[in-house]
C-alpha positions in Angstrom: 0.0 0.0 0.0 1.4 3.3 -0.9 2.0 6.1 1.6 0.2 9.2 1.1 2.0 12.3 0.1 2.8 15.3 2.2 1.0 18.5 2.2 3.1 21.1 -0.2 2.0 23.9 1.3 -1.4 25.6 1.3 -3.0 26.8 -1.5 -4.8 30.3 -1.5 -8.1 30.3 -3.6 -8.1 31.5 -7.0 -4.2 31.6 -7.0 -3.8 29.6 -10.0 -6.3 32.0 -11.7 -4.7 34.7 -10.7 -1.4 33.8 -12.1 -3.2 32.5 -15.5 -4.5 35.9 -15.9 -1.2 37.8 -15.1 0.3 35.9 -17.9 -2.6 36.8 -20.3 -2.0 40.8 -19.3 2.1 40.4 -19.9 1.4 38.3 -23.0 -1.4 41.0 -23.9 1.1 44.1 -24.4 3.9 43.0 -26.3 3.9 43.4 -29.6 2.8 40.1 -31.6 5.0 37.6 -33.9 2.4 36.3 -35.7 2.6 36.3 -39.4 -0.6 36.9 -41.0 0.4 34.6 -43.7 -2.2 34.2 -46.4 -2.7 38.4 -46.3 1.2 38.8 -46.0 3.6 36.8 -48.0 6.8 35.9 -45.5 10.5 37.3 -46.1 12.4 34.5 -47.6 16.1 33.7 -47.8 16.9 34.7 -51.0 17.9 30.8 -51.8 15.3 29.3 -50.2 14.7 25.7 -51.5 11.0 25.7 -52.6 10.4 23.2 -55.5 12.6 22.5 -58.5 12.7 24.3 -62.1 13.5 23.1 -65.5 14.7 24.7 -67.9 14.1 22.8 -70.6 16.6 24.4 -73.0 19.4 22.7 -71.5 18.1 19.3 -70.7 19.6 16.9 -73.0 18.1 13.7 -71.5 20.8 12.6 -70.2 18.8 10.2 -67.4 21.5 11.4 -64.6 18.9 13.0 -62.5 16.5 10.3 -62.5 19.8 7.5 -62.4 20.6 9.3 -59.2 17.8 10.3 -57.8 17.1 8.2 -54.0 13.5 8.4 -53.9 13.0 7.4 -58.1 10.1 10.3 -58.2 11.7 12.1 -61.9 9.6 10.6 -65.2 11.8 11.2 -68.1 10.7 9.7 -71.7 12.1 10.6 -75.1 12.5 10.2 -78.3 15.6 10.2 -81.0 15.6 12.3 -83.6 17.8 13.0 -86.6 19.8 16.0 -87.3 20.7 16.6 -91.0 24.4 17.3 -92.2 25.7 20.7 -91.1 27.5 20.8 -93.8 27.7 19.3 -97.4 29.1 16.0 -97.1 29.2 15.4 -93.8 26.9 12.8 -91.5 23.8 13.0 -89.8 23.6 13.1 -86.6 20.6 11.8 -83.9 19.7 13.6 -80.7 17.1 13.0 -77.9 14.4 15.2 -77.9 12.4 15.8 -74.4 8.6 13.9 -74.5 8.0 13.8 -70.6 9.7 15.4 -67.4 7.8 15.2 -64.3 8.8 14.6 -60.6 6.2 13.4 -57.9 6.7 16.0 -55.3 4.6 13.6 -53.0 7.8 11.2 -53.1 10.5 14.0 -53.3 12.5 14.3 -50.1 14.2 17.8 -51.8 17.5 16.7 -51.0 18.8 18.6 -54.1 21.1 15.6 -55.6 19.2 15.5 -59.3 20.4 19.4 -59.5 23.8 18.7 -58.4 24.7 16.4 -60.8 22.4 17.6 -63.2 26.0 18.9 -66.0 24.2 21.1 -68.0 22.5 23.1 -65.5 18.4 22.2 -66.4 17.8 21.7 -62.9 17.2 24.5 -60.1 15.6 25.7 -56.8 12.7 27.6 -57.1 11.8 29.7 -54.2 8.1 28.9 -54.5 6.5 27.1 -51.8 2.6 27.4 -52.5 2.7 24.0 -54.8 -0.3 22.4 -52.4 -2.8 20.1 -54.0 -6.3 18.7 -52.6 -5.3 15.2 -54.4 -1.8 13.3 -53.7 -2.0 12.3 -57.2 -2.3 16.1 -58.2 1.5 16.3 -56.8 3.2 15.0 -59.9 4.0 17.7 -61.8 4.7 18.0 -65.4 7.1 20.0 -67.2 5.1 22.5 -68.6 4.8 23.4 -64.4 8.6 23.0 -64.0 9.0 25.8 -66.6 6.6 28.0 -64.7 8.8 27.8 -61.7 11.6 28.0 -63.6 11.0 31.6 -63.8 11.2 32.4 -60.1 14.6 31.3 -59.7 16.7 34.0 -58.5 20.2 35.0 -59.9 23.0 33.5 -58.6 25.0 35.4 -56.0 27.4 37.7 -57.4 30.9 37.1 -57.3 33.4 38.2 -54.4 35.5 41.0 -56.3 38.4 40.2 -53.7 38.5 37.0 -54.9 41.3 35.3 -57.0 40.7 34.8 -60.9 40.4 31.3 -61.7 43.3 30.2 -63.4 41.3 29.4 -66.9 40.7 32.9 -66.8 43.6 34.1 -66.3 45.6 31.6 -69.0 42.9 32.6 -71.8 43.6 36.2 -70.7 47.2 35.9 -71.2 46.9 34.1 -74.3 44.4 36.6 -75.7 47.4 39.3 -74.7 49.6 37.6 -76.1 47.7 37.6 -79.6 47.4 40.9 -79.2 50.6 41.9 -78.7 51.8 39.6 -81.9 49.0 41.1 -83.8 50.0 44.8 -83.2 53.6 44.8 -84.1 54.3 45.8 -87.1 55.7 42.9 -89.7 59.2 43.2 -91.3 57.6 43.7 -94.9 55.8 47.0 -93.7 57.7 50.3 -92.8 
């Protein structure tokens, strides 16, 4: 059998009301944190990861986003196509041309790999977040929706001015110099 407790102490009546409604009064005259989000849109980071863009221009097919991707939610179908000759004589040539991109954001975990290895840059985060659907199959989105988004990717953060050159830079500037330099002295033959 278990022992009873001991008395605390005495309670005063209404006490705990009293202290309930001297919270509500401190709580009452500071100012509010709220965001009054539907009315007021919320201040971003300005590379906030919303959903991901396409831009379709660049996509070659090349299957490494959806190879890589964890959670297997990028579609991607296609179709070969041939180029003619560029020039006279010379061989045609076949491409892929884009039928079908469209990632199931209902199985996306955003964690950002299809745009990392993604080497011709078709992929990138979209600050939009207002993507909510009624329907879970409604969550697949085509690319005609990846475009849209596409559009509200910010530009990329410009570069530190202190920083060094890279050294590509700097050899192709040399080079060009160089060029130049030969380009502007006078030849022998002309005086």
């Amino acid at each position: 059998m278990a022992e009873p407790l001991p008395p605390t102490r005495s309670r005063i009546p209404g006490s705990g009301l009293a202290k309930g409604l001297a919270v509500t009064l401190r709580t009452m005259t500071r100012k509010t944190v709220t965001e009054q989000y539907p009315d007021v849109q919320p201040d971003l980071p300005p590379r906030t990861r919303g959903v991901i863009g396409l831009f379709e221009e660049n996509c070659t097919v090349c299957m490494l986003c959806a190879r890589e991707c964890p959670d297997w939610c990028i579609y991607i179908d296609s179709h070969k196509e041939t180029v003619p000759a560029a020039t006279p004589g010379g061989r045609e040539r076949s491409r892929n041309v884009l039928d079908r991109f469209a990632i199931d954001f209902s199985l996306c975990m955003y964690c950002g790999i299809c745009i990392e290895v993604c080497p011709f840059d078709a992929l990138f985060w979209s600050p939009e977040f207002e993507y909510a659907e009624t329907d879970i199959r409604d969550l697949t989105h085509e690319r005609d929706k990846l475009r849209e988004w596409m559009w509200t990717v910010p530009a990329p953060p410009a570069l530190d001015p202190a920083a060094e050159e890279p050294k590509e830079i700097a050899a192709a500037r040399k080079t060009a110099e160089k060029l130049a330099a030969a380009q502007a002295e006078p030849t022998e033959g002309e005086s």
